[in-house]
N, C-alpha and C positions, 0 to 999 in steps of 0.2 A: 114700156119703160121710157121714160125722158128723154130726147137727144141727151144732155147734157154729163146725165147718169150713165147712161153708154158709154159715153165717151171718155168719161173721169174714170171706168172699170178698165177700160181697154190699155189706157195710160198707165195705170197701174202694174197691167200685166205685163206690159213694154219695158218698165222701167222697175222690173221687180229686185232688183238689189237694193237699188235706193228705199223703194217702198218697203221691204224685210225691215233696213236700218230706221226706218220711222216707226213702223209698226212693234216693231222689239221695246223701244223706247215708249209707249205709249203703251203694251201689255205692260210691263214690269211696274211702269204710275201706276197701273188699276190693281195689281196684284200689291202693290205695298198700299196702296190707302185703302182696299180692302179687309186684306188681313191686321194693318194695324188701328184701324178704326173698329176690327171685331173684336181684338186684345181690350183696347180700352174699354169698348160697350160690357163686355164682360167682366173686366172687371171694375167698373165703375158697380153695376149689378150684386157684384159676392160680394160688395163692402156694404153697397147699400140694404141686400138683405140679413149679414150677417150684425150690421150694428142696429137696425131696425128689431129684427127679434132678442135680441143679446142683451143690446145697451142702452141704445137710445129711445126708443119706440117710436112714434111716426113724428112727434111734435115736442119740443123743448122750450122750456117757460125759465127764463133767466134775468136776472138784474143787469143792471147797464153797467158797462167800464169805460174806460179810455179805449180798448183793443177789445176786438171780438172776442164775447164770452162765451165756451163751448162746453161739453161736459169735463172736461177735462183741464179748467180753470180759462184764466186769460191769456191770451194768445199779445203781448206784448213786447215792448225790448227791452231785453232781462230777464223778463219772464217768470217777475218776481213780486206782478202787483195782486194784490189780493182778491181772492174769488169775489165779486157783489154778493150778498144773502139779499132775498127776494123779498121787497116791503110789500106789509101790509099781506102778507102772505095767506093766512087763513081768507081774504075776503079774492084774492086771485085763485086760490084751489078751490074756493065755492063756485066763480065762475068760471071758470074751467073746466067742470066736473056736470055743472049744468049744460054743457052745449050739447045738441043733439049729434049723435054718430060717436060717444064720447067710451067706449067699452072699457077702457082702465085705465086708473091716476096713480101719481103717487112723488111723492117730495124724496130730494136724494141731496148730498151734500157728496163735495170729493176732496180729496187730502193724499198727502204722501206723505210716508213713514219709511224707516227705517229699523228692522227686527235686531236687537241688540242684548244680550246677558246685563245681571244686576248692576255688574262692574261700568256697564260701556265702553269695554277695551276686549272687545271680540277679532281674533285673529281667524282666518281662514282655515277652515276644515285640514285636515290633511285624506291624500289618497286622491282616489279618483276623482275627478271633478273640481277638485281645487282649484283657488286662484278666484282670476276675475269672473269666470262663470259662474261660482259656488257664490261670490259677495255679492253677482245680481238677484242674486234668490231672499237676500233679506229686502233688495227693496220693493216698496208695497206700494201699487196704487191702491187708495181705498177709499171704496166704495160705502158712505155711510146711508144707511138706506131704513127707511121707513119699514119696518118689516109687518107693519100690518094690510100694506098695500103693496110693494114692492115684487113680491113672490107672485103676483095676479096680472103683475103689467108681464112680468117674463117666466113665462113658464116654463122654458127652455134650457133654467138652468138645472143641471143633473146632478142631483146627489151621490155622491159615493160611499159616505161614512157619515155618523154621525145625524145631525138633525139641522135642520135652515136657524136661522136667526129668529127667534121669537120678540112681540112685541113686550117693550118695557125690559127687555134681559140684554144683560150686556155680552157678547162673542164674537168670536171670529171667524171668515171662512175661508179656507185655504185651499187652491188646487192643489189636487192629488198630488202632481207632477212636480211639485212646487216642494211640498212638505218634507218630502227627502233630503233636497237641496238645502234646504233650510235647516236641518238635523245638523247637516256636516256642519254647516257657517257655524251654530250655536256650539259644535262637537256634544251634541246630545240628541238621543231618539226622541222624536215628538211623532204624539198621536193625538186622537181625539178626547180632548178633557184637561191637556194639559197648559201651561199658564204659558205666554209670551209677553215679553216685555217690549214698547213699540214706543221708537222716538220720533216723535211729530217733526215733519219740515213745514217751516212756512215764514210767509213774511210777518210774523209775528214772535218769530223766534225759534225754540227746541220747545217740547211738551212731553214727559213721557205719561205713560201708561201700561197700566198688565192687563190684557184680554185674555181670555181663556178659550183654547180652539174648539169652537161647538161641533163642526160638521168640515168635510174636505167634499168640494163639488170636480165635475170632470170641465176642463176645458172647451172650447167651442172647438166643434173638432175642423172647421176651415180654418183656424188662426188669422183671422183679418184683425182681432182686436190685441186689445193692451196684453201684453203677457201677462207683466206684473198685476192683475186686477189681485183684489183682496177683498171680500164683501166682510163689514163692521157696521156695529150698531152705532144708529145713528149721536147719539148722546157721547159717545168716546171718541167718535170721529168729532164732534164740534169742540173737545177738548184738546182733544193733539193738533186742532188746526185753528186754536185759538179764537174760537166763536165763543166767548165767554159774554157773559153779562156786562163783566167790568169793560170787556171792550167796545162795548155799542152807546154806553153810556157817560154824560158829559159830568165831569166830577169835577166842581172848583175847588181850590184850595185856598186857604186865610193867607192874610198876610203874613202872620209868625211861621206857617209852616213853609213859606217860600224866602224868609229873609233871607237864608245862607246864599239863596241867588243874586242877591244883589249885593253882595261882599265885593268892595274894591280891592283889597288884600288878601288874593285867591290864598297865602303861604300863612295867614294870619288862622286860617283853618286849622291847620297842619300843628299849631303850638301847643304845650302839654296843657293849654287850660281851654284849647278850642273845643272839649266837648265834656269839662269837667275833669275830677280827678272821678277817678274807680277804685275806691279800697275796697281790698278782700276781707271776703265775711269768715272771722274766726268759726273757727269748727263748731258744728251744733247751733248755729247760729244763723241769719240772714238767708239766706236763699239760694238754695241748693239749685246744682246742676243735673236737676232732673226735669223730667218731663214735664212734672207738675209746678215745678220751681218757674221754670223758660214762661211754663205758662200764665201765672201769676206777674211775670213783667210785663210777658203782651198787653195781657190785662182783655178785653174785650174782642173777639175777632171773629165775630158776626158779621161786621160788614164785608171785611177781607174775604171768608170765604162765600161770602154771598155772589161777591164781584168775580169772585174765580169760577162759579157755578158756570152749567154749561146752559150756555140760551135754549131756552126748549122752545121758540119762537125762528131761529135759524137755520135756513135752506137755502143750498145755493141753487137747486133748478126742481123744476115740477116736468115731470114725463109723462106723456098723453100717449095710448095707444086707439087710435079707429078704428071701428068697423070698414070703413073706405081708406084705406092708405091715399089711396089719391086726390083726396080732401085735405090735406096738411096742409099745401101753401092758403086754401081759401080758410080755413081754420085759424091759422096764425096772422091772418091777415085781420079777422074779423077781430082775435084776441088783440093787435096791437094797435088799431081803432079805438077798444076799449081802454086798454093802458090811456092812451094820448087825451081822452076825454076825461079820465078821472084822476088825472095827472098824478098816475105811478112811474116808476122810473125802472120798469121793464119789458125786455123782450120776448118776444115768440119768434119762432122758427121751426123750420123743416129738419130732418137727419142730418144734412150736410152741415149744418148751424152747429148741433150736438156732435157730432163725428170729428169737428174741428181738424186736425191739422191730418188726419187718417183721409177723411173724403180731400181736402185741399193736393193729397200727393198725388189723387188722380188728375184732378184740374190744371196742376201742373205740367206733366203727363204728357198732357193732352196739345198745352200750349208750346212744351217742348215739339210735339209728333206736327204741329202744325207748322211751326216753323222749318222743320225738315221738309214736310209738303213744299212748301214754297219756295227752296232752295232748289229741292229736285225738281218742281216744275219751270222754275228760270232756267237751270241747265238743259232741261229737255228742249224747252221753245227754242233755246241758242243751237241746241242740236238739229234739231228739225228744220229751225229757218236756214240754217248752212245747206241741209241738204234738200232744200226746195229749188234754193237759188241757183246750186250746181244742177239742180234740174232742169229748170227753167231755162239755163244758156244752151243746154245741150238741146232745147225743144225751140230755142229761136227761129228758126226756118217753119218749124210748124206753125207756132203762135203769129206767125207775119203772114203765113197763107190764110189763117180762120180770120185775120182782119181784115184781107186784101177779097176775101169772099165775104166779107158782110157780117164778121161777128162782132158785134159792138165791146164796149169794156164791161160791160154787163154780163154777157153770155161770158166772155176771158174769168169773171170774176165766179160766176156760178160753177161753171166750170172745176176752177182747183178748188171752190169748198164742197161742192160734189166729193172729189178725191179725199179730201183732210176726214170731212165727215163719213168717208166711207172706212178709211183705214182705222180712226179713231171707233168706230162701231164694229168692226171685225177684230181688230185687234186689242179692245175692250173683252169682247165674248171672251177672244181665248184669254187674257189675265183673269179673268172674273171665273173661268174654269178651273185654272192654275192654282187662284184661291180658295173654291174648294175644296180641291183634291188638298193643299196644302192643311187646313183644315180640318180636315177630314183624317189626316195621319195625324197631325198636332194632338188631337183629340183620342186617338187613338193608343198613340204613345202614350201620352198623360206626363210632360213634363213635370216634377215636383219642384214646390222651393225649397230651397237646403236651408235659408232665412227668413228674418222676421222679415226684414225690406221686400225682399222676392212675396213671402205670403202675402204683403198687402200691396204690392205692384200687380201679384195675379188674382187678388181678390179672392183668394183661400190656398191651398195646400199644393190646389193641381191647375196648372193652367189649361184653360178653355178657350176655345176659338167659337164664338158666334157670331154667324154673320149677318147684318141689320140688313133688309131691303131696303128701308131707308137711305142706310149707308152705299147701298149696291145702286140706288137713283142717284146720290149726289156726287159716289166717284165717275160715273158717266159722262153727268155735267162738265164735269173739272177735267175730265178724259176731252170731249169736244171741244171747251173753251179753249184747251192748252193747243190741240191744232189747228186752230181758226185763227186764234193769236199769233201761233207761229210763221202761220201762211198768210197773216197781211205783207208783210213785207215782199216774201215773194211775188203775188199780186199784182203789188207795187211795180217791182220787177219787170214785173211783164207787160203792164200796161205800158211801159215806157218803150218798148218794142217798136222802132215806126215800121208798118206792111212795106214798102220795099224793101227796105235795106236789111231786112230781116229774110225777104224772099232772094235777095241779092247772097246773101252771107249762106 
């Protein structure tokens, strides 16, 4: 064993209260960036496998916005600009579909709605469950989905009643858990077969629609994803989220039909001859208020509902599942090469891209738990350098005798980080112990979340402790560097030591 190593143990054992106060402060660092960096790993993991088999599947193909576009619309401020639908679409799902390692596609559009009676003047259920609980059960993300591929990318989703969404048929699916809730809202039993009435939200306005509920599936039983999901046929979801014909398309209008716009005499509108007289039609006569009647003034309105038609060309993302999941970023990498060359004005991405602001809470997380790192490691060094330094005067007489016999500032320097790096490596093992056993009970217990926030902070239902070796190499690091840093100064200290006056004192 080394002079120096000797000598840094023995010092140790000399000065064992100080060395306790250092070594405490240096387990409790390794035991919190341990354990909190196996919270995160974990659950950065239940979100990424639970939105990978669920929702997103390995890789997401979406149009460009202003703000990051995820599966779950645009991530902006407001948060009210409209989803991009993916151009030139059929010629990006052909290659997309061609790429080798490519196991299932399939095109999906997303919307939010609102579950509403004929009237649109729905009052909350009464009885249990009432209130603001019972009114988040009418609202719907939904999920408009290609249903001839959709059910092959995720096969995870579990039927409880009823049948999946068939191709070309228009329905709804409802979690189980969801359908009751939503009885009370409406104050009517709903089962499978029966008709809902659903108010589109969007930056395009309200849209309603009747879907008819085909089938009620079980929930993801970790809860890392959307409560509200709602799986609909895609053609009613581009309807209530205003993916229409008329809106993609550039309509001029003549100049007689835009005169009234350039009227200098906005009030000139408003006078009993600004839109003609209207006489009524004697009875039996003229044009009746009927259906047929209203219809004969329209007169022609092919176009009208042509433009109201729903784009059968309209997708806001394409969802790629691999055979290699760990092929997604070189996958979407090679797909946005290709975009860039054939200049489409879409993206590719990984789960985190699709998972949008779900995977961003752990990122956050993360940036928050590193910031605490760094806070407790400045207060640890401040604590550590104080009590090097009160050690260091109380070792004056000694440190003046190891210069006055020939030990240079070299050996003085090797020396205390001999000690730093020994306390930090002994007293590393026992936090690194501390955090298994800790662990180990975590796990044992099986903390629940009582919320949706908690479920997707633990990355499903029950929180997990797993501990990364990776993680367990670089809290080391961070465990060594914080007593090397702390013990310059002391060091410092000591080298200013002059051998007499140190042997004098």
């Amino acid at each position: 064993m080394p002079v120096t190593l000797r000598m840094a143990l023995r010092n140790l054992v000399e000065h064992r209260a100080k060395s306790l106060i250092v070594g405490v402060l240096l387990a409790l660092g390794m035991l919190i960036m341990v354990l909190g960096n196996s919270f995160l790993d974990a659950s950065r993991r239940g979100i990424e496998s639970s939105f990978t088999r669920n929702y997103t599947g390995d890789v997401i193909i979406t149009g460009l916005a202003d703000g990051p576009v995820s599966l779950f619309g645009v991530q902006s401020v407001g948060g009210m600009e409209a989803t991009p639908t993916i151009p030139d679409y059929e010629r990006v799902f052909a290659r997309a579909a061609s790429l080798p390692g490519v196991k299932a596609i399939s095109g999906m559009a997303t919307g939010f709605g609102i579950a509403t009676n004929e009237a649109g003047d729905v009052e909350p259920g009464e009885g249990e469950g009432e209130g603001d609980e019972n009114m988040m059960a009418a609202v719907m993300m939904l999920f408009g989905v290609d249903a001839a591929n959709y059910w092959n990318l995720f096969e995870t989703v579990e039927l409880e009643d009823g049948a999946f969404i068939r191709p070309g048929e228009p329905g709804l699916m409802i979690a189980s858990d969801r359908l009751e809730k939503l009885g009370k809202y409406l104050k009517r039993e709903l089962k499978v077969g029966d008709e809902v009435l659903i108010q589109g939200i969007g930056s395009t306005g309200m849209h309603l629609r009747s879907a008819r509920i085909v089938g009620t599936f079980k929930r993801v039983s970790d809860g890392a994803g959307p409560e509200q999901l709602t799986y609909i046929d895609i053609d009613t979801l581009r309807v209530l989220a205003g993916m229409t014909v008329g809106a993609s398309e550039n309509i001029t209008l003549s100049d007689a039909q835009t005169s009234m716009l350039s009227v200098d005499d906005i009030d000139s509108l408003f006078d009993e001859g600004g839109f003609g007289a209207v006489e009524a039609s004697p009875a039996g006569s003229g044009v009746a208020l009927t259906e047929a009647g209203i219809g004969s003034l329209l007169g022609d309105t092919s176009a009208r509902e042509r433009l109201n038609a729903a784009d059968s060309g309209a997708w806001h993302s394409i969802l790629l599942r691999l055979d290699d999941p760990g092929e997604a970023g070189a996958v979407a990498a090679g797909l946005n090469a290709w975009f860039a060359g054939e200049g489409i004005r879409a993206e590719a991405g990984d789960w985190q891209k699709a998972a949008g602001p779900y995977a961003q809470s752990v990122d956050v997380l993360r940036v928050v738990f590193t910031v605490a790192i760094v806070i407790l490691a400045v207060v640890s060094i401040i604590i550590i350098m104080n009590t090097l330094v009160v050690s260091i005067i109380e070792r004056t007489g000694e440190i003046g005798t190891m210069r006055a016999l020939g030990g240079g500032k070299g050996f003085v320097r090797r020396m205390f980080a001999a000690e730093t790096v020994s306390l930090s490596v002994v007293f590393g093992l026992v936090g690194l112990a501390l955090s298994f056993a800790a662990a180990a009970i975590i796990n044992a217990v099986g903390i629940e979340a009582t919320n949706a926030f908690l479920q997707i902070l633990f990355g499903g239902k029950v929180l997990r402790a797993v501990i990364d070796p990776l993680a367990v190499a670089g809290s080391f690091v961070v465990i060594v560097a914080v007593g090397l840093v702390a013990s310059v100064y002391p060091v410092s200290v000591a080298l200013r030591i002059q051998p007499v006056r140190a042997m004098q004192a």
